[in-house]
VOMAR-888362 format. One record per atom (N, C-alpha, C): atom name; residue in one letter; x, y, z; residue number from 1. Coordinates in Angstrom, 3 decimals, always signed. Layout:
<pts>
 at aa        u        v        w   i
 CA  A        X        Y        Z NUM
...
</pts>
This chain:
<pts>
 at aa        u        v        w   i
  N  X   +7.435  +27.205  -29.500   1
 CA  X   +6.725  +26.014  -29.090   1
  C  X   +6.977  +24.938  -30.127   1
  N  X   +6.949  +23.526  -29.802   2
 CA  X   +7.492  +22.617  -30.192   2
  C  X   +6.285  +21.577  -30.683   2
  N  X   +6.299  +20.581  -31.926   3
 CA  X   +5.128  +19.962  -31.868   3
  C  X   +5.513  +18.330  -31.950   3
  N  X   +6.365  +18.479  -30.559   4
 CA  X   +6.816  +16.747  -30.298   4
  C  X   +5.269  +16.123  -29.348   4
  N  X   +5.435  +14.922  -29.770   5
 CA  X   +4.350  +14.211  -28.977   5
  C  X   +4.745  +13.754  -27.887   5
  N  X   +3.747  +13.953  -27.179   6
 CA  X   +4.076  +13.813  -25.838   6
  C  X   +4.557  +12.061  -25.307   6
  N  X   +4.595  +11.612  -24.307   7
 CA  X   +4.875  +10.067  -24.445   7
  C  X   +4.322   +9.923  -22.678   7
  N  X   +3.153   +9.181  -22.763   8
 CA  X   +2.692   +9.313  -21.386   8
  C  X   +3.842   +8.612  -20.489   8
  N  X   +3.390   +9.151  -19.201   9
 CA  X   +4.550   +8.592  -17.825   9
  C  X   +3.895   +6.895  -18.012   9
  N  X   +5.270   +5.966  -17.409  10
 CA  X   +5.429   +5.053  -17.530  10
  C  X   +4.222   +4.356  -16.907  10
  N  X   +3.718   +4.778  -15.350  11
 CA  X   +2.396   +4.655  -14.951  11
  C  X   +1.556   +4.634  -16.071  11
  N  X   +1.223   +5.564  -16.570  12
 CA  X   +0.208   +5.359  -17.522  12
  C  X   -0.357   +5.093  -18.331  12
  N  X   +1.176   +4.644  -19.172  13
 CA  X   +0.915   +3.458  -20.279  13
  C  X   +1.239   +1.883  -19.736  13
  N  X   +1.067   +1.846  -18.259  14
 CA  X   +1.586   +0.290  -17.811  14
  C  X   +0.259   +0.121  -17.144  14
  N  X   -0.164   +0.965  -16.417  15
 CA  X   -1.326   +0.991  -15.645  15
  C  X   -1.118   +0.311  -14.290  15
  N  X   -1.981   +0.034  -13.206  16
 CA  X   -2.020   -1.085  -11.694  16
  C  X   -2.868   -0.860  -11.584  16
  N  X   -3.152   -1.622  -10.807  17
 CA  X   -4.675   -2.651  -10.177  17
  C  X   -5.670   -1.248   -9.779  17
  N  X   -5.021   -0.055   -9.297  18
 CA  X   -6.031   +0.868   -9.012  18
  C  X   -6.300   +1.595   -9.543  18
  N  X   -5.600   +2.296  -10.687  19
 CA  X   -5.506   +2.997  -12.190  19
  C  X   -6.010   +2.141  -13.496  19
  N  X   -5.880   +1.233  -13.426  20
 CA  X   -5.980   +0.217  -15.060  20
  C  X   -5.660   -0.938  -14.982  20
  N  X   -6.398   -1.953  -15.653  21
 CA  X   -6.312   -3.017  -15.460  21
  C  X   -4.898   -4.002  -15.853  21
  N  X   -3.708   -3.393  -16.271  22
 CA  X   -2.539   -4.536  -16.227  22
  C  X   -1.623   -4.118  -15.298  22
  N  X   -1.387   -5.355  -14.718  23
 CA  X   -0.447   -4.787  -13.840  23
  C  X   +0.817   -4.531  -13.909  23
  N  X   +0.966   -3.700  -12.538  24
 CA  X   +2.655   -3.501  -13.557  24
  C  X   +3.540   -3.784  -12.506  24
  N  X   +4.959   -3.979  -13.500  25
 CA  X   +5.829   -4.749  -12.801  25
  C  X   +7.615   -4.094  -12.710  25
  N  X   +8.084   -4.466  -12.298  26
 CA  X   +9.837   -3.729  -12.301  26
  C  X   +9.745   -2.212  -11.366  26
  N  X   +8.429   -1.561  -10.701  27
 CA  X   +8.267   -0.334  -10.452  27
  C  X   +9.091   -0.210   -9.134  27
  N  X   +9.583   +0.307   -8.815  28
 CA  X  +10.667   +0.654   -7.679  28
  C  X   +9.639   +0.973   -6.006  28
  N  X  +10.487   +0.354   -5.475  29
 CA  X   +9.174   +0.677   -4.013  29
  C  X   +9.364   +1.658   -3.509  29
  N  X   +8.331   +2.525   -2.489  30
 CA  X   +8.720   +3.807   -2.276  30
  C  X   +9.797   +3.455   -1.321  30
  N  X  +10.477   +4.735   -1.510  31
 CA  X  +11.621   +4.971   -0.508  31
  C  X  +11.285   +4.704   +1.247  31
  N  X  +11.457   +4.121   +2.170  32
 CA  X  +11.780   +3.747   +3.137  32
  C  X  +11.182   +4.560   +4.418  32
  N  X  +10.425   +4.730   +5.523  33
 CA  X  +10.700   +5.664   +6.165  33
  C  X  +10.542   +4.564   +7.811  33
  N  X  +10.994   +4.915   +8.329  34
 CA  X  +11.289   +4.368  +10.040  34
  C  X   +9.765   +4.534  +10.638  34
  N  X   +9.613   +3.601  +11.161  35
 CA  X   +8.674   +3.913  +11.699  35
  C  X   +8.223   +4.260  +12.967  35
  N  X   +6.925   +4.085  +13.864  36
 CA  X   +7.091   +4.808  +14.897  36
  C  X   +7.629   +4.545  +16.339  36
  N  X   +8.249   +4.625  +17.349  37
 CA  X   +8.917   +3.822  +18.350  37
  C  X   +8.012   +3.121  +19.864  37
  N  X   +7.054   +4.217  +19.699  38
 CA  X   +5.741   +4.013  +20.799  38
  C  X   +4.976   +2.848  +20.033  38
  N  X   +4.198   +2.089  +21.229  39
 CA  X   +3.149   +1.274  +20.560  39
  C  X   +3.482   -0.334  +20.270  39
  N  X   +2.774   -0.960  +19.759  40
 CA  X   +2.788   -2.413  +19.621  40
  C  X   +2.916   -2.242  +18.012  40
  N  X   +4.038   -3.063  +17.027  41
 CA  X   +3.656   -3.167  +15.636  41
  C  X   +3.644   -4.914  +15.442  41
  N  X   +3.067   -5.113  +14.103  42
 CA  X   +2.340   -5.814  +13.504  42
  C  X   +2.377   -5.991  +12.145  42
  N  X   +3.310   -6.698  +11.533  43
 CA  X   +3.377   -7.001   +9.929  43
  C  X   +2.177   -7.899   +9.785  43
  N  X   +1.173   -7.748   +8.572  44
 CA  X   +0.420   -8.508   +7.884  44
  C  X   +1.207   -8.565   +6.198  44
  N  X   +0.322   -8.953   +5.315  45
 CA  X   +0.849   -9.679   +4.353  45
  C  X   -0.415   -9.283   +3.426  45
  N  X   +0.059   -8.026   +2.376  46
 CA  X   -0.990   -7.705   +1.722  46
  C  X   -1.136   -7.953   +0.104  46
  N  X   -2.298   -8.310   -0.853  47
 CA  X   -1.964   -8.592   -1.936  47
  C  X   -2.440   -8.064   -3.104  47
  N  X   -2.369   -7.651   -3.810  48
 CA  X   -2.439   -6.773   -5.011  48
  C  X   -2.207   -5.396   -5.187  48
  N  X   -1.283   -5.110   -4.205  49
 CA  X   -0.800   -3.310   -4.823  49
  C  X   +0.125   -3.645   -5.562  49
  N  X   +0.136   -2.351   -6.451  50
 CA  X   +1.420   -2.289   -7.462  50
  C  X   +1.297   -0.840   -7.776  50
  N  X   +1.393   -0.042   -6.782  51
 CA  X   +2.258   +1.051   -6.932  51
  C  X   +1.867   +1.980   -5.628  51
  N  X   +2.721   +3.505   -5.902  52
 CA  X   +2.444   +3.875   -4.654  52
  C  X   +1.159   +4.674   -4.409  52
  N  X   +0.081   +4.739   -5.403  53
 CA  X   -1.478   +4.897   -5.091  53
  C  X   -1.803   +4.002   -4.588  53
  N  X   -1.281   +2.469   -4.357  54
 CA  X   -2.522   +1.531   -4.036  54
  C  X   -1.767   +1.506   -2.454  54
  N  X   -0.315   +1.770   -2.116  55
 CA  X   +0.401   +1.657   -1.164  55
  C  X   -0.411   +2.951   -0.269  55
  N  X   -0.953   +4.206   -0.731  56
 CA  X   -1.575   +5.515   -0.001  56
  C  X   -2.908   +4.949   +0.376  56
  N  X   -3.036   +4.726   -0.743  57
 CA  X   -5.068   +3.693   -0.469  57
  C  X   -4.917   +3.278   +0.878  57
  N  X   -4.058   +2.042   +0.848  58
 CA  X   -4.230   +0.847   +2.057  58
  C  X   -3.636   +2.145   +3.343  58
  N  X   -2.925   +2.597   +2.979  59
 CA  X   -2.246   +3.849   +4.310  59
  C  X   -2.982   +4.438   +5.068  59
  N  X   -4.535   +5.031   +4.302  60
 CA  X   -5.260   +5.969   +4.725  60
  C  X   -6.418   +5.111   +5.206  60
  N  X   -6.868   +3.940   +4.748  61
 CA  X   -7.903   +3.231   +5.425  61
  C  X   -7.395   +2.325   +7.028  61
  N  X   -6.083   +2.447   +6.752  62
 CA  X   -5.562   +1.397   +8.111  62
  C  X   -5.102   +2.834   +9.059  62
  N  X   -4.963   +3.949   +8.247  63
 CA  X   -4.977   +5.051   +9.864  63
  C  X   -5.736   +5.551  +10.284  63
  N  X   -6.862   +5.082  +10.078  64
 CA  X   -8.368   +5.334  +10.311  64
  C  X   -8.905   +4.715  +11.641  64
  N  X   -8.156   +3.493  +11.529  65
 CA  X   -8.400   +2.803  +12.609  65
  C  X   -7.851   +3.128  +13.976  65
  N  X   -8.678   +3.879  +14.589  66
 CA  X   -8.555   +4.083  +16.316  66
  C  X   -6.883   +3.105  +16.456  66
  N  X   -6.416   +4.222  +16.978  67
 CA  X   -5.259   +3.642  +17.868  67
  C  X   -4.090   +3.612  +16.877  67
  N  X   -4.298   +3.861  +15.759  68
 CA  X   -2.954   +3.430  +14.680  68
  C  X   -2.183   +4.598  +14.991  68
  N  X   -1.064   +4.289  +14.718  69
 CA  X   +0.408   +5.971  +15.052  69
  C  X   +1.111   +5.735  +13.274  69
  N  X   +1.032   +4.746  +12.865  70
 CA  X   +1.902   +4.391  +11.920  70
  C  X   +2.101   +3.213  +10.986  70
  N  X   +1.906   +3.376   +9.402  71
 CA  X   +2.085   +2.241   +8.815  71
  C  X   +2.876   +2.398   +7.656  71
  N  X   +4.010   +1.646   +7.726  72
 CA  X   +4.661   +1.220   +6.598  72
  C  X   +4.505   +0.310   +6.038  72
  N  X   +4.810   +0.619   +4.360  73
 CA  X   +4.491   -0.552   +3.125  73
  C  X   +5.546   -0.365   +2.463  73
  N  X   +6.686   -2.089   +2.628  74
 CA  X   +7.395   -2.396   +2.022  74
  C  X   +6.822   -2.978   +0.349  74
  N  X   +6.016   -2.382   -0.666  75
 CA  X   +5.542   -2.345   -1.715  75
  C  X   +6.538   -3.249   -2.866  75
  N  X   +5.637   -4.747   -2.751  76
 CA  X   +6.102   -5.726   -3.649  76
  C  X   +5.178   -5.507   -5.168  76
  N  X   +5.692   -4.512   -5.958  77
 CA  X   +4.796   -4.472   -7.210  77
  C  X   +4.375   -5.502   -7.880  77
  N  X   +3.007   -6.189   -7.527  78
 CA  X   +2.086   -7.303   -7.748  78
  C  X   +2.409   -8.333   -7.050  78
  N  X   +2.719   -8.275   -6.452  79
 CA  X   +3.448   -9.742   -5.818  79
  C  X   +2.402   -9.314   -3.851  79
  N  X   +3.011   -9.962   -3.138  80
 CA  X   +2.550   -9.970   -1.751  80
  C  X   +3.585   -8.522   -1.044  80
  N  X   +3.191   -7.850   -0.718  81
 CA  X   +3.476   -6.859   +0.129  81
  C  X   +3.569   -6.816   +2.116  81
  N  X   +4.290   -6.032   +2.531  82
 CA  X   +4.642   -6.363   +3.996  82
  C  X   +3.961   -5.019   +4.653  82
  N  X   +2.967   -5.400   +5.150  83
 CA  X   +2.433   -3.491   +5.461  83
  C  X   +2.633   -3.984   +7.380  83
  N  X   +3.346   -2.915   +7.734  84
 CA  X   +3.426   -3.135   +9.394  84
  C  X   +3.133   -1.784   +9.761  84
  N  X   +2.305   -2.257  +10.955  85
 CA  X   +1.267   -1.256  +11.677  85
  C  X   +1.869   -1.389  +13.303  85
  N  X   +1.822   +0.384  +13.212  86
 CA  X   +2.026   +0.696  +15.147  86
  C  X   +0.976   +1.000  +15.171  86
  N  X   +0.253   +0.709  +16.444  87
 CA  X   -0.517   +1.277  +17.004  87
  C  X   -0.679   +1.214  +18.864  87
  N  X   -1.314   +2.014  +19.015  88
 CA  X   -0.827   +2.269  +20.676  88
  C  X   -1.370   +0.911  +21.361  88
  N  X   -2.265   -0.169  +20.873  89
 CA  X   -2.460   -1.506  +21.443  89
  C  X   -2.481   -1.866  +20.196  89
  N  X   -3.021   -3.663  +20.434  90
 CA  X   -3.146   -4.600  +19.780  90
  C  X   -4.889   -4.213  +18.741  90
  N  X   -4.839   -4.512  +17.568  91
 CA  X   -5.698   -4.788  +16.923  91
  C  X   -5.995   -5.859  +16.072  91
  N  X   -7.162   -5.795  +16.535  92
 CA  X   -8.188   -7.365  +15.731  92
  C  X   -7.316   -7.140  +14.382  92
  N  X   -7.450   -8.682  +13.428  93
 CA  X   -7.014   -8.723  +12.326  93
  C  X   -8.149   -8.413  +11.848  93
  N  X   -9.326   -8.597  +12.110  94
 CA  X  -10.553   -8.210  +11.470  94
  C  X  -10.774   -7.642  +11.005  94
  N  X  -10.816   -6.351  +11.889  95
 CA  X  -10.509   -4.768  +11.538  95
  C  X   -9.437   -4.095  +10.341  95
  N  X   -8.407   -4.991  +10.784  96
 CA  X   -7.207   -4.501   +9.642  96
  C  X   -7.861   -5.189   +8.544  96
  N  X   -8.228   -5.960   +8.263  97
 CA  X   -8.661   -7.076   +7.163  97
  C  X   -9.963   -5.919   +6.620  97
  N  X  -10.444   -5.890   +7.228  98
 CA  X  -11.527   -5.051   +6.480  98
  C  X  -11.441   -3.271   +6.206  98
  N  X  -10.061   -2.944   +6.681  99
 CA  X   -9.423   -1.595   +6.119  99
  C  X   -8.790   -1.798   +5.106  99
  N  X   -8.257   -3.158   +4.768 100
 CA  X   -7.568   -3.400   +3.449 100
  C  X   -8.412   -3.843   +2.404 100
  N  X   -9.490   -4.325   +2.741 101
 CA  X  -10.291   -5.120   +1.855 101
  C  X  -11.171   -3.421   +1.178 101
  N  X  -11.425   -2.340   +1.891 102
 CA  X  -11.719   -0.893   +1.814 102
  C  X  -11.379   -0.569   +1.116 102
  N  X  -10.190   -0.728   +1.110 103
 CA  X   -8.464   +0.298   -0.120 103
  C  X   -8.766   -0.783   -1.186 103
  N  X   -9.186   -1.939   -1.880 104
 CA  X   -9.630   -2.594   -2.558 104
  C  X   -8.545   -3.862   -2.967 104
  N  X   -7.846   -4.042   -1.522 105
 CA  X   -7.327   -5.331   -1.369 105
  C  X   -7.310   -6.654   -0.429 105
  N  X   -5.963   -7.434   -0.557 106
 CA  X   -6.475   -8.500   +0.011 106
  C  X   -5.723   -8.909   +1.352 106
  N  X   -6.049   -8.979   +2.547 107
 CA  X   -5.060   -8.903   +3.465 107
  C  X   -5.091  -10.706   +3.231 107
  N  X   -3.556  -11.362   +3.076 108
 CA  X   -3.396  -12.794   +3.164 108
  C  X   -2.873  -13.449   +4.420 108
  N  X   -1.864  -12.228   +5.113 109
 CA  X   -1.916  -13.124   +6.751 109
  C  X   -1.106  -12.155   +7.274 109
  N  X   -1.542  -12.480   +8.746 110
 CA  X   -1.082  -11.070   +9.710 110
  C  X   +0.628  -12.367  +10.454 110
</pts>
């Protein structure tokens, strides 16, 4: 056994908006996935994630919402983000607005 010091992951000495208060920046967006082909989608315009905890946050409060099949987050680390939602109809921005405002952000425009 070895008595090197450890050197925390880059997350954790940079911190984001849902872990620690600086935000962080240069972090790579998650990898890509297609989304779903059924349904009506819907890009809004989301603001303060910076990483992919705050990208799962907003994921799990917007598939909550009756009718959702699917949401991808093109994840702009601190900057404005592109989250687009299938769902089998149309939904109020309201609703989405207040699933993001949940995950502890800011929806800026659908």
């Amino acid at each position: 056994m070895t008595n090197t010091p450890h050197t925390p992951l880059p997350m954790a000495s940079t911190g984001c908006a849902c872990c620690a208060p600086a935000p962080v920046v240069d972090q790579p967006a998650p990898a890509a996935k297609a989304p779903a082909s059924a349904g009506t989608s819907t890009t809004y315009q989301v603001e303060g994630m910076t990483c992919g905890h705050c990208a799962t946050s907003v994921t799990e409060e917007i598939t909550a919402l009756d009718g959702v099949t699917d949401v991808h987050i093109d994840l702009v680390a601190g900057g404005v983000s592109a989250v687009t939602v299938t769902a089998a109809g149309p939904l109020s921005t309201t609703e989405v607005r207040a699933a993001v405002e949940e995950a502890g952000y800011a929806l800026v425009s659908a």
